[in-house]
ZADREN-799727 format. One record per atom (N, C-alpha, C): atom name; z, y, x; residue in one letter; residue number from 1. Coordinates in Angstrom, 3 decimals, decimal comma. Layout:
BEGIN
site atom->CA; c3->Z; c2->Y; c1->X; rest->a; nr->NUM
...
***
This chain:
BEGIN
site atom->N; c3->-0,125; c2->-5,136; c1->-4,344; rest->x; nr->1
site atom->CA; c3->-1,247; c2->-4,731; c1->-3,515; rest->x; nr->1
site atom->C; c3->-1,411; c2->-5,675; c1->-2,325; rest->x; nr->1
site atom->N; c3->-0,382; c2->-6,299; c1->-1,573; rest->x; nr->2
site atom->CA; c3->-0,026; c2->-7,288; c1->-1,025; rest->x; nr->2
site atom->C; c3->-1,229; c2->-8,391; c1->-0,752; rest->x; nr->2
site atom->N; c3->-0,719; c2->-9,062; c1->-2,255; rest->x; nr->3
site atom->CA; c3->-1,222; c2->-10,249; c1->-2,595; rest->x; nr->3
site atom->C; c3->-2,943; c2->-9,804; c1->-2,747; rest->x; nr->3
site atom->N; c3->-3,002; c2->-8,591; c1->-3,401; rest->x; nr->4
site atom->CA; c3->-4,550; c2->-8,468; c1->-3,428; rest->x; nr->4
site atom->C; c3->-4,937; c2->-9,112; c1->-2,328; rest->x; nr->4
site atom->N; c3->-4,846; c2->-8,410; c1->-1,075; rest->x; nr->5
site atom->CA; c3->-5,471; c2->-7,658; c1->0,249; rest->x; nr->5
site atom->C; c3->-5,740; c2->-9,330; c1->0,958; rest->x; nr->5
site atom->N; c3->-4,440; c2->-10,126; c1->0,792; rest->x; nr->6
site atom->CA; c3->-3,914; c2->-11,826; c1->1,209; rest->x; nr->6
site atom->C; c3->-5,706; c2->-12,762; c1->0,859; rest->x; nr->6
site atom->N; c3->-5,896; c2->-12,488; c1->-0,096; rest->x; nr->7
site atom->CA; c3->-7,465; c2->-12,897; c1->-0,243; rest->x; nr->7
site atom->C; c3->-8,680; c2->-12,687; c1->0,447; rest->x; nr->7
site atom->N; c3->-8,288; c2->-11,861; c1->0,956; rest->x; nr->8
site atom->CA; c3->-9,762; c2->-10,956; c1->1,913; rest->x; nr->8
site atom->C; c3->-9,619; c2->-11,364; c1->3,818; rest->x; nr->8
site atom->N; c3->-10,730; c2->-11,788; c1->3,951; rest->x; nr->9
site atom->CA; c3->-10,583; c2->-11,691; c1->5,434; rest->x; nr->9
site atom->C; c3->-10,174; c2->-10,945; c1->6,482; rest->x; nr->9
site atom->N; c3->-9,457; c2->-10,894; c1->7,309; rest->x; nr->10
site atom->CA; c3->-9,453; c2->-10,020; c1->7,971; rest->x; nr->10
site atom->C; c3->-9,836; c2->-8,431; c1->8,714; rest->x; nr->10
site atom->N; c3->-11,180; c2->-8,997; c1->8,697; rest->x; nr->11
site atom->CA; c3->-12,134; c2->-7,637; c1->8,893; rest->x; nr->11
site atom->C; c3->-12,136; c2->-6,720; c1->7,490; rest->x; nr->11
site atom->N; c3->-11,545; c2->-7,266; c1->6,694; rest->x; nr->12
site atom->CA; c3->-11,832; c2->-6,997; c1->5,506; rest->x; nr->12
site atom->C; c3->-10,841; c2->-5,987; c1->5,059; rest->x; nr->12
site atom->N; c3->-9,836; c2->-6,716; c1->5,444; rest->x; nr->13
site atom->CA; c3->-8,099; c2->-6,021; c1->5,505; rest->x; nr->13
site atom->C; c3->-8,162; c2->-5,153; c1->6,314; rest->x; nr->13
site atom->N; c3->-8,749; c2->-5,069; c1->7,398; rest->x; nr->14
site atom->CA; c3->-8,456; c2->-4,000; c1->8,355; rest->x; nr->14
site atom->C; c3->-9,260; c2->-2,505; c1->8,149; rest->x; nr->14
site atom->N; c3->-10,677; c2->-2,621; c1->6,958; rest->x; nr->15
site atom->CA; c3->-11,474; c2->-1,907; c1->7,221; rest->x; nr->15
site atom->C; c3->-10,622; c2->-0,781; c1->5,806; rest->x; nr->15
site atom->N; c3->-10,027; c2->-2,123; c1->4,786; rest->x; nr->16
site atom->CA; c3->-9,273; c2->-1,418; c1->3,706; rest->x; nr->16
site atom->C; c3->-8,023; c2->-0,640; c1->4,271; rest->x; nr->16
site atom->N; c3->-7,247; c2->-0,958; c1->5,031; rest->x; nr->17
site atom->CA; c3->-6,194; c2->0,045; c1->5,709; rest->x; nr->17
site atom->C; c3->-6,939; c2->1,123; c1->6,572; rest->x; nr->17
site atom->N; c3->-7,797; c2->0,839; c1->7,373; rest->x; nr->18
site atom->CA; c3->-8,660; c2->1,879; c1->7,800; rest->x; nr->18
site atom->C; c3->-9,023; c2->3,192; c1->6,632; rest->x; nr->18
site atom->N; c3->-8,927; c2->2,706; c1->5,437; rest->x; nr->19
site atom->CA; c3->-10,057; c2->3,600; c1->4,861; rest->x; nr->19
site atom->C; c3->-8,931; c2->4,167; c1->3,660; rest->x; nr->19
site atom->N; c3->-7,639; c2->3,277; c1->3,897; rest->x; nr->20
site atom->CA; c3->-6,512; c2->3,816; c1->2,977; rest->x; nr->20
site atom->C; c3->-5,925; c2->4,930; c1->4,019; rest->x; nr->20
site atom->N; c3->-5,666; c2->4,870; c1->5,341; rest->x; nr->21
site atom->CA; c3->-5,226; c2->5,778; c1->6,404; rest->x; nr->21
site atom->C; c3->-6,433; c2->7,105; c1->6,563; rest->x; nr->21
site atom->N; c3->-7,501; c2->6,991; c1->6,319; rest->x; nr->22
site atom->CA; c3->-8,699; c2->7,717; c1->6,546; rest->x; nr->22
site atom->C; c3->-7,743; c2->8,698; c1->5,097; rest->x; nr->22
site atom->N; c3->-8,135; c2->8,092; c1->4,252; rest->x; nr->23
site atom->CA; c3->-8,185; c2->8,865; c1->2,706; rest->x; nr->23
site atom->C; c3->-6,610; c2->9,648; c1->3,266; rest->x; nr->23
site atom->N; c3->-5,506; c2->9,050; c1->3,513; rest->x; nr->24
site atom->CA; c3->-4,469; c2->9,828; c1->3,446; rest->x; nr->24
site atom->C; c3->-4,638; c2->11,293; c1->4,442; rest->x; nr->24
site atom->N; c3->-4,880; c2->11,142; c1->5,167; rest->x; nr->25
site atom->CA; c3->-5,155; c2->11,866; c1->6,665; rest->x; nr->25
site atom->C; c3->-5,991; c2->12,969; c1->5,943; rest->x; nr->25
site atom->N; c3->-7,026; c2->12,852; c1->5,075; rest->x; nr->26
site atom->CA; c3->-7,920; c2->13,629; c1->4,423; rest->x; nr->26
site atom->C; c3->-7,379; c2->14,399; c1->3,655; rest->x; nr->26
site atom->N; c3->-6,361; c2->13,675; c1->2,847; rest->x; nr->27
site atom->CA; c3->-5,750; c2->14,508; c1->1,687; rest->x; nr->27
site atom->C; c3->-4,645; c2->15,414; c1->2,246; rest->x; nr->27
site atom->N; c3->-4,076; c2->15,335; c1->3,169; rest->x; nr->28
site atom->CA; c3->-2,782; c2->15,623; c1->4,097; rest->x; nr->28
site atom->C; c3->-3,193; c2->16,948; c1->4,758; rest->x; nr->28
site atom->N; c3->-5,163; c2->16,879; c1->5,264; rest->x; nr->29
site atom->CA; c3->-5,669; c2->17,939; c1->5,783; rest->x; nr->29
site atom->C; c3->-5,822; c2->18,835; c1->4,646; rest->x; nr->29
site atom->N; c3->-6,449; c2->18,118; c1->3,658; rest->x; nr->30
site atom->CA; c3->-7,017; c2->19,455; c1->2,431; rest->x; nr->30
site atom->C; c3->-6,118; c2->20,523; c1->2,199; rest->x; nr->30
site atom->N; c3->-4,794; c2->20,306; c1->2,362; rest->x; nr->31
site atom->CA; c3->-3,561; c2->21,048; c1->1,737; rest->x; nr->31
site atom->C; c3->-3,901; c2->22,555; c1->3,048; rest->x; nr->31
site atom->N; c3->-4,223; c2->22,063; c1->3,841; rest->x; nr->32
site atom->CA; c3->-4,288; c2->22,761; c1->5,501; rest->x; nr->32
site atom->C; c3->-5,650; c2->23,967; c1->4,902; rest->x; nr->32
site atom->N; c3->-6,491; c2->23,236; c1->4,448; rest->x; nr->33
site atom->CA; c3->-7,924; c2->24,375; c1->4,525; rest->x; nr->33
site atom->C; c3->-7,669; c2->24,674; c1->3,148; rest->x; nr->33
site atom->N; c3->-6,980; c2->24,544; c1->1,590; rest->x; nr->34
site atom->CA; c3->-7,254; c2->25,260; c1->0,631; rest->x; nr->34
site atom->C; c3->-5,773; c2->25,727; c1->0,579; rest->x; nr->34
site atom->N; c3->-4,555; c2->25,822; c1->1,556; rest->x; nr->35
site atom->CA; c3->-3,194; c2->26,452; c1->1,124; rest->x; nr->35
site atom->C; c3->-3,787; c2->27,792; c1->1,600; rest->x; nr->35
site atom->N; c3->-2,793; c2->28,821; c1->1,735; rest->x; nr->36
site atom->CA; c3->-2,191; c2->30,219; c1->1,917; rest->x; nr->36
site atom->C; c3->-1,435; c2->30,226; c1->3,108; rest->x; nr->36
site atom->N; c3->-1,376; c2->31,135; c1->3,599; rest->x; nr->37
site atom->CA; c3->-0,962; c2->31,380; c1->4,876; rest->x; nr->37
site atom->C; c3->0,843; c2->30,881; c1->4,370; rest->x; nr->37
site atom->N; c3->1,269; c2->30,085; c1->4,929; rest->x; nr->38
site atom->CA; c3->2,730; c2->29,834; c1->5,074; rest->x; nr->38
site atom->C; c3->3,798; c2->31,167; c1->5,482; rest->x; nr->38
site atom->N; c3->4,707; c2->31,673; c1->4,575; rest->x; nr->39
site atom->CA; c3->5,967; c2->32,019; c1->4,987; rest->x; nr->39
site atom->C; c3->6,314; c2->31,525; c1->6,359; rest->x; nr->39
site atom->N; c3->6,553; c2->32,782; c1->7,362; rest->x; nr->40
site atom->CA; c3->7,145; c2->32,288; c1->8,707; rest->x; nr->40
site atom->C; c3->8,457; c2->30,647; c1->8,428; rest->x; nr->40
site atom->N; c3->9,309; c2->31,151; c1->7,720; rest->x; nr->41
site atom->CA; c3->10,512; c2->30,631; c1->8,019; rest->x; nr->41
site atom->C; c3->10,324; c2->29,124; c1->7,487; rest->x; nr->41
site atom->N; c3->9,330; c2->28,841; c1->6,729; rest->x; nr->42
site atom->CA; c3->8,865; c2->27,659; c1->5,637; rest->x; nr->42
site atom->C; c3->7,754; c2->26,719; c1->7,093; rest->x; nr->42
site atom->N; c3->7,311; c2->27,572; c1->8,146; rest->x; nr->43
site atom->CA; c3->6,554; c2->27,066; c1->9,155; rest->x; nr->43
site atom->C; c3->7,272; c2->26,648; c1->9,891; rest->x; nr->43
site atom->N; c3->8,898; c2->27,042; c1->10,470; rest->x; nr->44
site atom->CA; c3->9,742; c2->26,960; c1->11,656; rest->x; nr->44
site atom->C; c3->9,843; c2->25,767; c1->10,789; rest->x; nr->44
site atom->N; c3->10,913; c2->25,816; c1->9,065; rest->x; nr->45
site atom->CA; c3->11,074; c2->24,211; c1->9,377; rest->x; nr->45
site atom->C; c3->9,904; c2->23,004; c1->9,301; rest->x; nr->45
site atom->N; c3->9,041; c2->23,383; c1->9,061; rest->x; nr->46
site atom->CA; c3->7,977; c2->22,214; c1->9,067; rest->x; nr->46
site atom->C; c3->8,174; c2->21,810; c1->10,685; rest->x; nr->46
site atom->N; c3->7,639; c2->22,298; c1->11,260; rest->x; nr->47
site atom->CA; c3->7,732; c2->22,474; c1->12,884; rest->x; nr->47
site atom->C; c3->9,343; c2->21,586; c1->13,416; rest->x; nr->47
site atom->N; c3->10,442; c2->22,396; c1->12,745; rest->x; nr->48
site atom->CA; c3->11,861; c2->21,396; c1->13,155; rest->x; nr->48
site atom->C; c3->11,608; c2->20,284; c1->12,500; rest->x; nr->48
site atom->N; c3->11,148; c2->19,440; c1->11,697; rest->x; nr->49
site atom->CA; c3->11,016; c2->18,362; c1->10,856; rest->x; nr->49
site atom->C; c3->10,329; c2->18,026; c1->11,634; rest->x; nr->49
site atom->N; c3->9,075; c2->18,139; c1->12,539; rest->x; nr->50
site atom->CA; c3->7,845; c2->17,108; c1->12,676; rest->x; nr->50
site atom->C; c3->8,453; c2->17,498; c1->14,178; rest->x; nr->50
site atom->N; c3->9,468; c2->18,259; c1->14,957; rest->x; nr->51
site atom->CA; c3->9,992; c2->17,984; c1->16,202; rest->x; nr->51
site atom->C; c3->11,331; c2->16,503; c1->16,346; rest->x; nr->51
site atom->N; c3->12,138; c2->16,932; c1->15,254; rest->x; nr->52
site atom->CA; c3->12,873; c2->15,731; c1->15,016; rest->x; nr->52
site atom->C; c3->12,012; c2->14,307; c1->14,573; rest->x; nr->52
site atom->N; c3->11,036; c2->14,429; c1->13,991; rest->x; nr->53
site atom->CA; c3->10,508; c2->13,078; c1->14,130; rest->x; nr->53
site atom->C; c3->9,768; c2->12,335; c1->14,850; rest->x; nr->53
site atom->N; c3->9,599; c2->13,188; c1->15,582; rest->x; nr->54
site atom->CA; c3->9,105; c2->13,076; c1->17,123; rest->x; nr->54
site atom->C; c3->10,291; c2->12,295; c1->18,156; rest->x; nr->54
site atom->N; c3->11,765; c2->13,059; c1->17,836; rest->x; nr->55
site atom->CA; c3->12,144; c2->12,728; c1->18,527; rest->x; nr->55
site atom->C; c3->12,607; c2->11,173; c1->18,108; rest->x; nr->55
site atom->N; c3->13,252; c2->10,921; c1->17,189; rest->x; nr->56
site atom->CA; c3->13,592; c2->10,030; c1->16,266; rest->x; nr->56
site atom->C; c3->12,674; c2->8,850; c1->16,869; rest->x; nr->56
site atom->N; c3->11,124; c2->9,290; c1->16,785; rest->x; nr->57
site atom->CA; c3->10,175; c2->7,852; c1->17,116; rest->x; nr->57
site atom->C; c3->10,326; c2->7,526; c1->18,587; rest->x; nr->57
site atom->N; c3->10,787; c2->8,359; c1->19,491; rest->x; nr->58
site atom->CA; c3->10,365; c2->7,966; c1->20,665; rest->x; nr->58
site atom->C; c3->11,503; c2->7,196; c1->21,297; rest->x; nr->58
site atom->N; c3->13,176; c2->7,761; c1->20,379; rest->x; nr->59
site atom->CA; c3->13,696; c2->6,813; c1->20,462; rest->x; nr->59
site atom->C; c3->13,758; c2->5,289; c1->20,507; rest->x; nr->59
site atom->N; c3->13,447; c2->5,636; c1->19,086; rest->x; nr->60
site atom->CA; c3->13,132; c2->3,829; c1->18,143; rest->x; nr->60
site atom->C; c3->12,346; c2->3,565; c1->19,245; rest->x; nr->60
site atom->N; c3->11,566; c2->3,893; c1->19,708; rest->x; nr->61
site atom->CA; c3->10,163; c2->2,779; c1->19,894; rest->x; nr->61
site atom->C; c3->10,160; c2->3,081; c1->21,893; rest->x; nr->61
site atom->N; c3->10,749; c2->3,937; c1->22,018; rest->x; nr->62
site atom->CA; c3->10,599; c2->3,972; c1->23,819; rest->x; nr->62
site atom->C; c3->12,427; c2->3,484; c1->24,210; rest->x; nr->62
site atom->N; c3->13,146; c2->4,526; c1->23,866; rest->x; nr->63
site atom->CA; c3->14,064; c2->4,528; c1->24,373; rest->x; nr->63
site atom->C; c3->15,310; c2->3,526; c1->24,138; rest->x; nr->63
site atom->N; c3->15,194; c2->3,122; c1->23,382; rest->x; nr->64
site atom->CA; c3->16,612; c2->2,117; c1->22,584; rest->x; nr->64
site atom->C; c3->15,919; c2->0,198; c1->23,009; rest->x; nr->64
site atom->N; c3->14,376; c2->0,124; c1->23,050; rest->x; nr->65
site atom->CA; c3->14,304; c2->-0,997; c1->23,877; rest->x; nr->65
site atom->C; c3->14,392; c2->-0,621; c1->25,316; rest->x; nr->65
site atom->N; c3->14,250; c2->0,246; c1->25,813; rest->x; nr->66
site atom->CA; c3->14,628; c2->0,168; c1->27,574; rest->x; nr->66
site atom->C; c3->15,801; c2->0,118; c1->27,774; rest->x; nr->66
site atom->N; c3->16,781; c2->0,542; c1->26,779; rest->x; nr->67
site atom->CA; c3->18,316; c2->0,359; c1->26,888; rest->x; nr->67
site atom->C; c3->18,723; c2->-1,372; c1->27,005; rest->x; nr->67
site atom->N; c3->18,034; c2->-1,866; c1->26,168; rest->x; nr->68
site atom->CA; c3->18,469; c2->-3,182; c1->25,823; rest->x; nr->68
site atom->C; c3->17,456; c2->-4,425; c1->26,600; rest->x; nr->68
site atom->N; c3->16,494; c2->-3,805; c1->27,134; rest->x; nr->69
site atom->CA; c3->15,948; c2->-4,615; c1->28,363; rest->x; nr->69
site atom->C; c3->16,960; c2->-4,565; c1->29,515; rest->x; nr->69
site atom->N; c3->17,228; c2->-3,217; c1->29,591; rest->x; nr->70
site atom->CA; c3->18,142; c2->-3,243; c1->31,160; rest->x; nr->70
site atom->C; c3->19,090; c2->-3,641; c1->31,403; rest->x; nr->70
site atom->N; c3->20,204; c2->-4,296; c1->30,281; rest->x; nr->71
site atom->CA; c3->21,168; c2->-4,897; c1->30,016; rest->x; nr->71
site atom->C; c3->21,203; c2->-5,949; c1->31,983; rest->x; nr->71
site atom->N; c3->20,289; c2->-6,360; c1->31,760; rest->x; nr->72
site atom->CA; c3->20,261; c2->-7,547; c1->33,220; rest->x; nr->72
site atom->C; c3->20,278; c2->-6,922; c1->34,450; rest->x; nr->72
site atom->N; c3->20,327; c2->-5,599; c1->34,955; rest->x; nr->73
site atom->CA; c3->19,895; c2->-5,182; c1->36,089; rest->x; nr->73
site atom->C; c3->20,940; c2->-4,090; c1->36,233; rest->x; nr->73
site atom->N; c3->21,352; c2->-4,304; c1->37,579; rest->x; nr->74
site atom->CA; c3->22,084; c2->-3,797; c1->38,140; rest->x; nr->74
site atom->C; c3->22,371; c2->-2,476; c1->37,846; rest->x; nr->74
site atom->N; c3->23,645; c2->-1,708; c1->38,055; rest->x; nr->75
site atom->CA; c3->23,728; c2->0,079; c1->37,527; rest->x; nr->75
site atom->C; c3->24,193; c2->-0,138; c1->36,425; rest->x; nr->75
site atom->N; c3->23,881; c2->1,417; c1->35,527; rest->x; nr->76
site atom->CA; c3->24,076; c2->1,665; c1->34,624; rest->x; nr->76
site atom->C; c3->23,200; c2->1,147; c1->33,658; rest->x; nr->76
site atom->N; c3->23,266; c2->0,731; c1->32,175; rest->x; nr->77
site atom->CA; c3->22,077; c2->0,681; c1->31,568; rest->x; nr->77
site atom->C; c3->21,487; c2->1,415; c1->31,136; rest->x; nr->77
site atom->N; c3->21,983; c2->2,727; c1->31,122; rest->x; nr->78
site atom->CA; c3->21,385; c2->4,194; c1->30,212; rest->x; nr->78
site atom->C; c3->20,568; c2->4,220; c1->31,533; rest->x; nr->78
site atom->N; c3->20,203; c2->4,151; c1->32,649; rest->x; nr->79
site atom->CA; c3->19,807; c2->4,968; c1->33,690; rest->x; nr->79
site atom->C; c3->18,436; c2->4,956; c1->33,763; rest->x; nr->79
site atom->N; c3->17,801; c2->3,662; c1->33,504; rest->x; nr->80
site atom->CA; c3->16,317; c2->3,594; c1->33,276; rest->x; nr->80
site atom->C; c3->15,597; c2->4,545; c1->31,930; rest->x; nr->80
site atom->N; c3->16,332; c2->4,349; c1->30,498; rest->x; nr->81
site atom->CA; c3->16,146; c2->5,301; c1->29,629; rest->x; nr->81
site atom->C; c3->15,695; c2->6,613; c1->29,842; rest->x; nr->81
site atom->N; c3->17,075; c2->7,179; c1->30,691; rest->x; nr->82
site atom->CA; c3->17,153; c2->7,988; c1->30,983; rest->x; nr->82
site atom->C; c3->16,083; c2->8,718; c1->31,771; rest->x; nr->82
site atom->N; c3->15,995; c2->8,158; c1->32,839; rest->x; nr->83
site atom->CA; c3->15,063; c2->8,219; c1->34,165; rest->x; nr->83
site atom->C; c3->13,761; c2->8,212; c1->33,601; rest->x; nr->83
site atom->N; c3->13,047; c2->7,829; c1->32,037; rest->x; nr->84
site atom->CA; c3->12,225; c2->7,752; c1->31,514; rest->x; nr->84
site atom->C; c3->12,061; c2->9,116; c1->30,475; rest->x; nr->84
site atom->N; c3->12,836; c2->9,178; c1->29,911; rest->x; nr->85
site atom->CA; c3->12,910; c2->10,426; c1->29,755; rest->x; nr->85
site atom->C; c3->12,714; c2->11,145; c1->30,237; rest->x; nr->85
site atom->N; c3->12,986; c2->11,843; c1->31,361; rest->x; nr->86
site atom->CA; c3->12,901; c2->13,212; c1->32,185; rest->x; nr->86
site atom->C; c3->11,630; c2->13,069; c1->32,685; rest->x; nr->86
site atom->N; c3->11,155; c2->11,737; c1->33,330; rest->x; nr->87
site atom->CA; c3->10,006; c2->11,617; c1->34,020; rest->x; nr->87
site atom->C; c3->8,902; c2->11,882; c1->32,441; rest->x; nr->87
site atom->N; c3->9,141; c2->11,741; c1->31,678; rest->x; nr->88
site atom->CA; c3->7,828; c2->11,400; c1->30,684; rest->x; nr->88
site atom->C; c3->7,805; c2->12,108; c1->29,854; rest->x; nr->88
***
Protein backbone atom coordinates (compact mmCIF):
# COMPACT_ATOMS: atom_id res chain seq x y z
CA UNK A 1 0.00 0.00 0.00
CA UNK A 2 3.19 1.92 0.62
CA UNK A 3 4.54 1.88 -2.68
CA UNK A 4 1.03 2.61 -4.13
CA UNK A 5 0.53 5.95 -2.23
CA UNK A 6 4.91 6.76 -3.17
CA UNK A 7 3.41 7.69 -6.74
CA UNK A 8 0.93 10.28 -5.85
CA UNK A 9 1.67 13.76 -4.86
CA UNK A 10 1.48 14.89 -1.83
CA UNK A 11 -1.80 16.59 -1.59
CA UNK A 12 -2.75 13.52 -2.87
CA UNK A 13 -1.34 11.32 -0.03
CA UNK A 14 -2.62 13.43 2.47
CA UNK A 15 -6.25 13.69 1.22
CA UNK A 16 -5.99 9.53 0.94
CA UNK A 17 -4.97 9.22 4.75
CA UNK A 18 -7.48 11.88 5.44
CA UNK A 19 -10.20 9.86 3.99
CA UNK A 20 -8.64 6.38 5.25
CA UNK A 21 -8.81 8.10 9.03
CA UNK A 22 -12.35 9.67 8.11
CA UNK A 23 -13.66 6.01 7.00
CA UNK A 24 -12.10 4.44 10.23
CA UNK A 25 -13.52 7.02 12.73
CA UNK A 26 -16.95 6.30 10.85
CA UNK A 27 -16.87 2.71 11.20
CA UNK A 28 -15.57 2.88 14.96
CA UNK A 29 -18.78 5.32 15.45
CA UNK A 30 -21.38 2.98 13.69
CA UNK A 31 -20.75 0.24 16.34
CA UNK A 32 -21.83 3.36 18.93
CA UNK A 33 -25.42 4.17 17.12
CA UNK A 34 -26.44 0.44 15.93
CA UNK A 35 -24.91 -1.57 19.36
CA UNK A 36 -27.15 -2.23 22.58
CA UNK A 37 -26.81 -0.70 25.60
CA UNK A 38 -23.39 -2.19 27.07
CA UNK A 39 -23.23 -4.44 30.26
CA UNK A 40 -22.07 -2.08 33.15
CA UNK A 41 -18.92 -4.10 33.87
CA UNK A 42 -17.97 -4.56 29.85
CA UNK A 43 -18.21 -0.32 30.01
CA UNK A 44 -15.80 0.05 33.25
CA UNK A 45 -13.27 -1.96 31.24
CA UNK A 46 -13.57 -0.15 28.02
CA UNK A 47 -13.21 3.05 30.10
CA UNK A 48 -9.90 1.29 32.14
CA UNK A 49 -8.42 0.48 28.62
CA UNK A 50 -8.95 3.93 26.95
CA UNK A 51 -7.74 5.49 30.68
CA UNK A 52 -4.49 3.44 30.49
CA UNK A 53 -3.94 4.52 27.03
CA UNK A 54 -4.21 7.73 27.80
CA UNK A 55 -1.90 7.33 30.21
CA UNK A 56 0.66 5.25 28.31
CA UNK A 57 0.54 8.22 25.43
CA UNK A 58 1.21 11.01 27.53
CA UNK A 59 4.03 9.30 28.79
CA UNK A 60 5.64 8.31 25.46
CA UNK A 61 5.05 11.55 23.99
CA UNK A 62 5.08 14.29 27.08
CA UNK A 63 6.77 12.78 29.81
CA UNK A 64 9.84 10.45 29.00
CA UNK A 65 11.19 13.38 26.49
CA UNK A 66 11.13 16.00 29.37
CA UNK A 67 13.02 13.43 31.36
CA UNK A 68 15.71 13.20 28.83
CA UNK A 69 15.83 16.93 27.84
CA UNK A 70 16.54 17.76 31.48
CA UNK A 71 19.41 15.55 31.75
CA UNK A 72 21.56 19.21 31.41
CA UNK A 73 20.00 21.27 34.11
CA UNK A 74 20.57 21.49 37.35
CA UNK A 75 18.36 19.32 40.26
CA UNK A 76 16.78 16.42 39.82
CA UNK A 77 15.82 15.19 36.37
CA UNK A 78 12.39 13.72 37.25
CA UNK A 79 11.50 17.26 38.62
CA UNK A 80 10.46 19.07 35.47
CA UNK A 81 8.35 15.82 34.38
CA UNK A 82 7.06 15.84 37.28
CA UNK A 83 6.24 19.52 37.86
CA UNK A 84 4.46 18.95 34.43
CA UNK A 85 2.43 16.60 35.44
CA UNK A 86 0.67 18.02 38.36
CA UNK A 87 0.57 21.40 36.67
CA UNK A 88 -1.15 19.87 33.41
Amino acid sequence: MVSFLENFPPIIQALWGTGFTYLMTALGALGVFLGKELDRRVLNGMMGFAAGVMIAASYFSLLAPSIELSVDLPGPIWLPAVGGFLLG
